[in-house]
C-alpha positions, 0 to 999 in steps of 0.5 A: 092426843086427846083433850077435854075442856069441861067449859070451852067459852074461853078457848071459843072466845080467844079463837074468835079474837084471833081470827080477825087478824089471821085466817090460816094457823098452826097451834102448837100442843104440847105437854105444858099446854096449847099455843099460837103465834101468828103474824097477820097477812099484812106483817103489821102485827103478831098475836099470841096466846098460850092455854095452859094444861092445867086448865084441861080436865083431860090432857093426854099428849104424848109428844108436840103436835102442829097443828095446820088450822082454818081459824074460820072453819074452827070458829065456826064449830066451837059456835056450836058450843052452848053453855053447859057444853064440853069439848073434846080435841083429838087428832087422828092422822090428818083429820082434828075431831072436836065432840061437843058434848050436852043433851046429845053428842055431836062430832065434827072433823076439820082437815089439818092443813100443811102450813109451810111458815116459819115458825114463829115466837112472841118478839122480846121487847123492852118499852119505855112506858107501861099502863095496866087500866081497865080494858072496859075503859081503854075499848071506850077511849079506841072507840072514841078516836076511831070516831074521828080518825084511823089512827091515835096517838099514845102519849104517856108520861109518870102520871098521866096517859093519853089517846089522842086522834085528830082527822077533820075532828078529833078525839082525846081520852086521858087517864091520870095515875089515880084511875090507872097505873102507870110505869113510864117515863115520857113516851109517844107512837102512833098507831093504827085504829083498824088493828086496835079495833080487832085487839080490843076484842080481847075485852071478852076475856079480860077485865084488865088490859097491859099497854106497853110501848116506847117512843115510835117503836111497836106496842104490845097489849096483854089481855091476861086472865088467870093463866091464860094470856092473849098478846098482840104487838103492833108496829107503829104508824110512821107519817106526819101528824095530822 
């Protein structure tokens, strides 16, 4: 297995995102591409992402690999990319060995792990309500509840979408069908700031941002970039409303 990225930022950035949420992973290649499905420790929410192989300059895989990571350890080497920087992703028995390539060549080795976990794929679901708008705007309207609470409400109906949080104080962002598109029928959940909070880093890599969900049930949010996608569903927050 040997790969080559010619400008690694994306995948960096994606890695970056995903470790807020999960620390120990398996990142399946194969011959379409690299591909994760994690569920974070406290089984609240699943992240998914899929980089095709198309966007490789090498992509040389013989056969599907599994791959045990330490997100933070892999974090932390791909900080060393600068830009100008190419990567390139060997395996070699039980090591993983990344080359970063500029004014001089430096090479480092991870440890694969062996990551006894049941092998996981994106959930399929059916939603009620989907909202494709800005992700600027939408990390503003979840910054702005988690002011005041740790949890918000999405309330969407055909021609209009809300974030609403009330603790002591509250907060309410609303956005109608001429600022953003709205696919719904009458919807309402609620769910936790903190997971948002991580979620909403998938800014980085997407100008727009897909929210779908339904009436009490889990929501999934799309940060996609051409090819690229980066998905996280989350569970509701089932309680009284404050």
């Amino acid at each position: 297995m040997q790969l080559k990225l010619e400008n690694p930022k994306l995948f960096s950035d994606l890695i970056s995102i995903i470790s807020e949420l999960v620390t120990e992973v398996r990142l399946k290649v194969n011959s379409t591409g690299l591909q994760l499905t994690a569920i974070d420790p406290a089984n609240v929410a699943m992240v998914h992402f899929r980089i095709p192989s198309d966007l490789f300059i090498q992509f040389d895989v013989s056969q599907e690999h599994s791959l045990g990571l330490n997100l933070d350890n892999l974090k932390a080497v791909l900080r060393r990319c600068k830009p100008g920087s190419s990567l390139t992703i060997q395996k070699a028995e039980n090591f993983l060995k990344l080359g970063i390539h500029d004014r001089i060549k430096r090479d480092f080795t991870l440890a694969l792990l062996d990551i006894d976990a049941e092998e996981k794929e994106l959930l399929n679901l059916e939603f009620k309500s989907v909202i494709k708008m800005d992700s600027e705007a939408f990390t503003e309207a979840v910054e702005d509840c988690l002011v005041v609470s740790d949890a918000c409400t999405f309330f969407s109906e055909p021609n209009r979408f809300t974030l609403e949080a009330h603790g002591l104080n509250s907060a309410k962002a609303e956005f109608s069908s001429e600022e953003v598109e709205i696919y719904s029928d009458t919807s309402k959940a609620r769910y936790s700031l903190e997971y948002l909070n991580k979620f909403i880093k998938g800014s980085k890599i997407s100008s727009r941002v897909t929210i779908s969900f339904s009436d009490s049930k889990p929501a999934r949010i799309d940060f996609p970039t051409g090819n690229v996608m980066l998905s996280f569903i989350l569970a509701p927050r089932i309680e009284q409303e404050d």
